[in-house]
C-alpha positions in Angstrom: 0.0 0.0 0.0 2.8 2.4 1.3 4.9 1.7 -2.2 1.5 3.0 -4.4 0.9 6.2 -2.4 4.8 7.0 -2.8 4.3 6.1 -6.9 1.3 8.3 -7.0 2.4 11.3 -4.8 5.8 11.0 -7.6 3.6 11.2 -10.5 1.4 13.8 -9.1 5.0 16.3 -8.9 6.0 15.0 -11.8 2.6 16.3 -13.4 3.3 19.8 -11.8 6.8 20.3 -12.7 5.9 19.6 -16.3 2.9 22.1 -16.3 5.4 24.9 -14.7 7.8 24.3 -17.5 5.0 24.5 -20.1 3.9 27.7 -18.7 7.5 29.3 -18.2 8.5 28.5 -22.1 5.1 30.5 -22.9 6.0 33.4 -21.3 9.4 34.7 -23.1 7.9 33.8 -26.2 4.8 36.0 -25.9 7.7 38.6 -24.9 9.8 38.0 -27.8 6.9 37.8 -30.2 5.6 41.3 -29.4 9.0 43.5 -28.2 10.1 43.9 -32.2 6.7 44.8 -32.8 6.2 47.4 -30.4 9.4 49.2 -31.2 9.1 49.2 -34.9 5.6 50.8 -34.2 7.9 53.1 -31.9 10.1 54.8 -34.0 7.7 54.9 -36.9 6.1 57.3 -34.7 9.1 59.2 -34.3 9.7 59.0 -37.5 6.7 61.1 -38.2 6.4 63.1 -35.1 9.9 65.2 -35.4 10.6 66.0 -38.9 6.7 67.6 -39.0 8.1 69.3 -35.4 11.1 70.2 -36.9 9.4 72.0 -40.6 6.8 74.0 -38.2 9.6 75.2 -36.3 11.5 76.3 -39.4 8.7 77.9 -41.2 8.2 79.5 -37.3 11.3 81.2 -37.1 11.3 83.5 -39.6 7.6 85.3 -38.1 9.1 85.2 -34.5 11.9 87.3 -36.0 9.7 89.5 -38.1 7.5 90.2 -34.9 11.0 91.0 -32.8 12.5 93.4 -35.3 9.2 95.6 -35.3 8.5 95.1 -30.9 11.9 96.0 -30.2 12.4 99.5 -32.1 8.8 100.6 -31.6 9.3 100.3 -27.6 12.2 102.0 -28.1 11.3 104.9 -29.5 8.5 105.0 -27.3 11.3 105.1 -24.7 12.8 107.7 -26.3 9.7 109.6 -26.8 8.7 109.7 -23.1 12.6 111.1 -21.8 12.4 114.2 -22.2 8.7 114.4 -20.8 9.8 112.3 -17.5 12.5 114.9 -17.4 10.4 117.8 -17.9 7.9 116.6 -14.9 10.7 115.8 -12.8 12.0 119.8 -13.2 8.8 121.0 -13.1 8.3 119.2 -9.2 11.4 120.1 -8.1 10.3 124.0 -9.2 7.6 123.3 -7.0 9.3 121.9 -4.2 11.6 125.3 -4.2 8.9 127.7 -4.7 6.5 126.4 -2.1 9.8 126.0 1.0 9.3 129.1 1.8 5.6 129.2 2.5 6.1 126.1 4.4 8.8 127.7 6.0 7.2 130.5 7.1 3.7 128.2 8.1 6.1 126.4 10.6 7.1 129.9 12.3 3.7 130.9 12.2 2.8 128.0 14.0 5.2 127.8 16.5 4.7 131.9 16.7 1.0 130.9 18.0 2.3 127.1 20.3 5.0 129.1 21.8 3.0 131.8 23.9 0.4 129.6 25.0 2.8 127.0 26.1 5.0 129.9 27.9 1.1 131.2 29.2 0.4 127.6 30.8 4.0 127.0 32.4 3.2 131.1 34.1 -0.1 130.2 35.1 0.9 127.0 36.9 3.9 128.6 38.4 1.5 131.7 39.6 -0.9 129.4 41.0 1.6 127.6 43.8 2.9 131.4 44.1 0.1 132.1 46.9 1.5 129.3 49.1 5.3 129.7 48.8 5.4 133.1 49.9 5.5 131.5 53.2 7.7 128.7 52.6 4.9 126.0 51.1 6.5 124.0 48.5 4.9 120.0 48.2 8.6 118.8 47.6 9.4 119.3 50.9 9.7 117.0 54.0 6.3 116.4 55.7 7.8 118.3 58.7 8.5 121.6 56.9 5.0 121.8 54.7 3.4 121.5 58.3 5.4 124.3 59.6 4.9 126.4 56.7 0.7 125.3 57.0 0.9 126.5 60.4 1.7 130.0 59.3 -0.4 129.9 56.6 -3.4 128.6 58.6 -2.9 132.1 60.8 -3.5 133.5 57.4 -6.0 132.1 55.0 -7.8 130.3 57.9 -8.5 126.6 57.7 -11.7 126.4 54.9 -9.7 128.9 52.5 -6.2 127.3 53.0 -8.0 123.9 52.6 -9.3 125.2 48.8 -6.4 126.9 48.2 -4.4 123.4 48.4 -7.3 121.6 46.3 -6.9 124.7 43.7 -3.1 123.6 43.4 -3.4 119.3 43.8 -5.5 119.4 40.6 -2.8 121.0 38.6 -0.4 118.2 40.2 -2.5 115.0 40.2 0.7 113.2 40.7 1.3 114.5 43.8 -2.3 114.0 45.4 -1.5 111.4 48.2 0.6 115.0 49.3 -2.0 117.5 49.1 -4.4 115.0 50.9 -2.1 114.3 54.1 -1.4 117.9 54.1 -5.2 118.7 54.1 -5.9 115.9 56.5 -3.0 117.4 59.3 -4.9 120.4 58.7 -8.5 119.4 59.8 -6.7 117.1 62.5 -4.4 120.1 64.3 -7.0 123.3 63.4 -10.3 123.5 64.2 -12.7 125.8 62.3 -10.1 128.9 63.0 -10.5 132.4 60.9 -8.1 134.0 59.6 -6.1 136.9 60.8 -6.2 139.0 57.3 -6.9 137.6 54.1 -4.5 138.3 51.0 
């Protein structure tokens, strides 16, 4: 039994080998068959294809030359043409540009003529308005110690409602320095009660 199985399962490969040979001496002849073919139909094409490439481009280059020789002149004289007109413009701004410096010139003095006063009027007033106070030593830079001594005097003065405006008058030119005004105000109200003043400037 053993020695049939082996004779079959040896005829069986032998079957399959010879159907893969079969099958590989197909293939390259297919492959050889067609390959001549397909480059025969290849260069017949070229054959065509360049020489009718190569007459268009021929019968081409003479128009592409025509068309150059009249572009090329033409833009230059247009060039030519619009020279002397750029110049001319750029002349003609540059007449401009000198005739009109002097108005500008004399727009920018005018100008600072009318800033200049009211800037020099503004620094006056805000130095005239602190004026009332330093006359008797008030001056918010000063130690805490010194602007009460100088209050003191000045409380004798204004009296303690009028001093008290007189400081809020001044703190809201000098927002910066409000924190001052306010502990000055508040030593005030805390050492002098409602007193009048003595003479009032």
């Amino acid at each position: 039994m053993r020695s049939k199985k082996v004779k079959r399962d040896k005829n069986y490969v032998s079957k399959v080998n010879k159907e893969e040979s079969k099958v590989k001496t197909k293939t390259p002849n297919v492959k050889t068959k067609n390959e001549p073919n397909v480059k025969n139909k290849v260069k017949e094409n070229e054959a065509k294809v360049t020489p009718s490439v190569k007459n268009k481009v021929k019968e081409n280059e003479p128009k592409v030359k025509e068309n150059e020789a009249k572009v090329t002149p033409s833009i230059k004289n247009k060039v030519k043409e619009n020279e002397p007109k750029v110049k001319n413009k750029v002349k003609e701004n540059e007449a401009k540009v000198k005739e009109n410096e002097p108005n500008v010139k004399n727009k920018v003095k005018e100008n600072e003529a009318k800033v200049t006063p009211n800037v020099k009027n503004k620094d006056k007033e805000v130095k005239k308005s602190p004026d009332l106070l330093n006359k008797h030593g008030y001056n918010i830079t000063n130690r805490s110690v010194d602007r009460q001594q100088s209050l003191g005097k000045l409380v004798i003065l204004y009296g303690v409602s009028d001093l008290i405006k007189k400081i809020d008058s001044i703190s809201v030119q000098n927002p910066n320095l409000m924190n001052k005004y306010n502990d000055d105000k508040r030593w005030i109200k805390n050492n002098f009660k409602s007193k009048r003043s003595i003479k009032k400037s």
